[in-house]
Wavefront OBJ file of the C-alpha trace (Angstrom):
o trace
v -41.905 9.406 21.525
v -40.516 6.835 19.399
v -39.627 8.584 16.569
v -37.500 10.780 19.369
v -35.709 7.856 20.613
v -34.416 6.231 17.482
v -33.529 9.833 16.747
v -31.072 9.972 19.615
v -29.897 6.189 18.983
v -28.661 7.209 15.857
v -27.083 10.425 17.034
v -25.183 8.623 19.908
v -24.395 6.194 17.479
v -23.142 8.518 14.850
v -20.888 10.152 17.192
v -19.368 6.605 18.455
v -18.590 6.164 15.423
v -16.814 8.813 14.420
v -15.508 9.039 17.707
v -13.998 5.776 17.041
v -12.524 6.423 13.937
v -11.031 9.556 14.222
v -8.848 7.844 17.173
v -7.864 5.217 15.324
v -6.910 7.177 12.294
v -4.735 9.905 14.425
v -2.039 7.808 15.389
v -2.292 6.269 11.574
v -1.936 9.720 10.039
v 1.092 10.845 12.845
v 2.887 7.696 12.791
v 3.324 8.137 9.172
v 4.268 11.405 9.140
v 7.193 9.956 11.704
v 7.641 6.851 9.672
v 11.137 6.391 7.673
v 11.817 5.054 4.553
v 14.937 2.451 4.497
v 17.597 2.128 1.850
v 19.641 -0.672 2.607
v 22.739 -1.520 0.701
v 24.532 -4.808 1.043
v 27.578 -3.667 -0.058
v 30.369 -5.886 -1.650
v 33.936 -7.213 -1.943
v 34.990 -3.568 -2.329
v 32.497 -1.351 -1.115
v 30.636 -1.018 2.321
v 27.037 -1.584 3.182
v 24.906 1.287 3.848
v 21.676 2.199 5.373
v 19.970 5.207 4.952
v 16.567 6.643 7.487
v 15.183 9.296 5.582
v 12.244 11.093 7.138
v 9.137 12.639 4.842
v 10.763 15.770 6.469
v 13.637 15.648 4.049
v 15.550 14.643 7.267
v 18.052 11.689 6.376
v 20.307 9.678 8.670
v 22.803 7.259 7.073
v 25.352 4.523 8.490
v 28.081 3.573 5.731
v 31.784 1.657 6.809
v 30.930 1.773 10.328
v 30.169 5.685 10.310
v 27.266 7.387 11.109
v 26.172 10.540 8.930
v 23.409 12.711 8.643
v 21.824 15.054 5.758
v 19.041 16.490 4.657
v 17.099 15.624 1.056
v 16.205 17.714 -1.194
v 12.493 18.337 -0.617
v 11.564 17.256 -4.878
v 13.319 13.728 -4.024
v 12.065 13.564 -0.283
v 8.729 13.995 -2.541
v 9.168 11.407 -5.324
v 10.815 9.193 -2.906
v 7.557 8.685 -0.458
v 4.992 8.942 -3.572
v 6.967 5.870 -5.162
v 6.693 4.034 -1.788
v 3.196 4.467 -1.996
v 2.390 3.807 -5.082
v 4.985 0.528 -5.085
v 2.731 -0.893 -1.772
v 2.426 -3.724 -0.862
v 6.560 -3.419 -0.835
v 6.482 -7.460 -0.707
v 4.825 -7.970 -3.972
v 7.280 -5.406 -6.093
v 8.128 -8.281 -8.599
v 11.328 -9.725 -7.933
v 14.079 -10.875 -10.838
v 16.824 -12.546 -10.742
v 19.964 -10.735 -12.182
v 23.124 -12.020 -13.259
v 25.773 -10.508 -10.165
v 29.215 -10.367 -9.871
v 29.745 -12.639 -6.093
v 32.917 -10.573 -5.249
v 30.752 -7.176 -6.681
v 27.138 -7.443 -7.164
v 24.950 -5.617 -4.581
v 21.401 -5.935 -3.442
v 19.388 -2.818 -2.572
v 16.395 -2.835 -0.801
v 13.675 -0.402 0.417
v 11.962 -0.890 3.744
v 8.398 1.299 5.082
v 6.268 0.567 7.942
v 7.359 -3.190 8.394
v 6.993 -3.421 4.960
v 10.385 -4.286 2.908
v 10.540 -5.084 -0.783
v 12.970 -7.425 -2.951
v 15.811 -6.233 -4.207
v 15.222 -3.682 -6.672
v 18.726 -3.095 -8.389
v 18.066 -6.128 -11.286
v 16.622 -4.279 -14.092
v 12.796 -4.280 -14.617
v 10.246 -4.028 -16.638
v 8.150 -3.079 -13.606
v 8.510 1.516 -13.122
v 7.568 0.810 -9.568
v 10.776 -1.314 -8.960
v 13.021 1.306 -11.120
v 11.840 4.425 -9.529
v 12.851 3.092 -6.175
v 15.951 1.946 -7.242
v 17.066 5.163 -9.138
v 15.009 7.265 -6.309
v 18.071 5.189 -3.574
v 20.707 5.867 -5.740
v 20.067 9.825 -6.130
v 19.290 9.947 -2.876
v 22.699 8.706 -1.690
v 24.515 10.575 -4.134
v 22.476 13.416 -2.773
v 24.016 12.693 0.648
v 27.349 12.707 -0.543
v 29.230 9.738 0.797
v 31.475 7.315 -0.313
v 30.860 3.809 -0.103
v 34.598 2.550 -1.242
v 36.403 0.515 1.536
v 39.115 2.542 3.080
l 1 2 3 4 5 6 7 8 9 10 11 12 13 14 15 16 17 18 19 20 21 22 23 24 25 26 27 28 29 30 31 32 33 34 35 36 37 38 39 40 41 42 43 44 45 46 47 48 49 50 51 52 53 54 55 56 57 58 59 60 61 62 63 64 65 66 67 68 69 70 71 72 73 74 75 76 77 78 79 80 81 82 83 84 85 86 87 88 89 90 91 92 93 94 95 96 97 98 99 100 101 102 103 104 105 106 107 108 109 110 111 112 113 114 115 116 117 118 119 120 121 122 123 124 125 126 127 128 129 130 131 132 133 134 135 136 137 138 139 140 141 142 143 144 145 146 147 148 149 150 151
């Protein structure tokens, strides 16, 4: 009789368990799939700040001179774009340094996920995690297609 009980205590425990953790990994696994990354542009002197939403859909959304675009990413970038997000995480700790910058023309650039948001990642680096994400922005917006020049 004993042996039958602790038996079932496990079982019920068992499935709590992964009762528990399958909810709490569902909205985990669908709010990423939902979950943008952020390009966000300063701009400067002579061009226009931007901000770009792009989905792990390929789905992209972009606001540039006070107009709102949308687009769609090729799916290779949409690709390289989220695996260098991961694999740049925690964003906060990308290494950050300082680069000499024009204060009529320089730019900041910055990538933002999940209420994470890294340093600026246009100074050059030494660091692939910091490059990739700033070359992934930059082909990405080209990919979009707009102009950033003050009109």
């Amino acid at each position: 009789m004993k042996k039958a009980l602790s038996l079932s205590k496990i079982s019920l425990g068992s499935t709590l368990v992964v009762t528990l953790l399958s909810v709490v990994q569902l909205p985990t696994v669908a709010e990423t799939a939902k979950s943008p990354g952020l390009i966000i542009n300063s701009g400067s002197t002579n061009t226009c700040p931007y901000t770009i939403s792009v989905l792990p859909s390929g789905q992209a959304t972009y606001t540039v001179c006070n107009t709102q675009g949308k687009g769609e990413i090729s799916h290779p970038l949409t690709t390289k774009f989220f695996d260098d997000i991961k694999a740049a995480q925690p964003l906060s700790k990308l290494p950050f340094i300082r680069c000499a910058k024009s204060v009529s023309f320089g730019t900041t650039t910055k990538v933002n996920y999940r209420k994470q948001k890294s340093p600026d990642v246009s100074c050059h680096s030494n660091d692939a995690k910091v490059t990739n994400l700033f070359n992934d922005a930059q082909s990405i917006q080209q990919e979009l297609g707009f102009s950033t020049s003050k009109r």
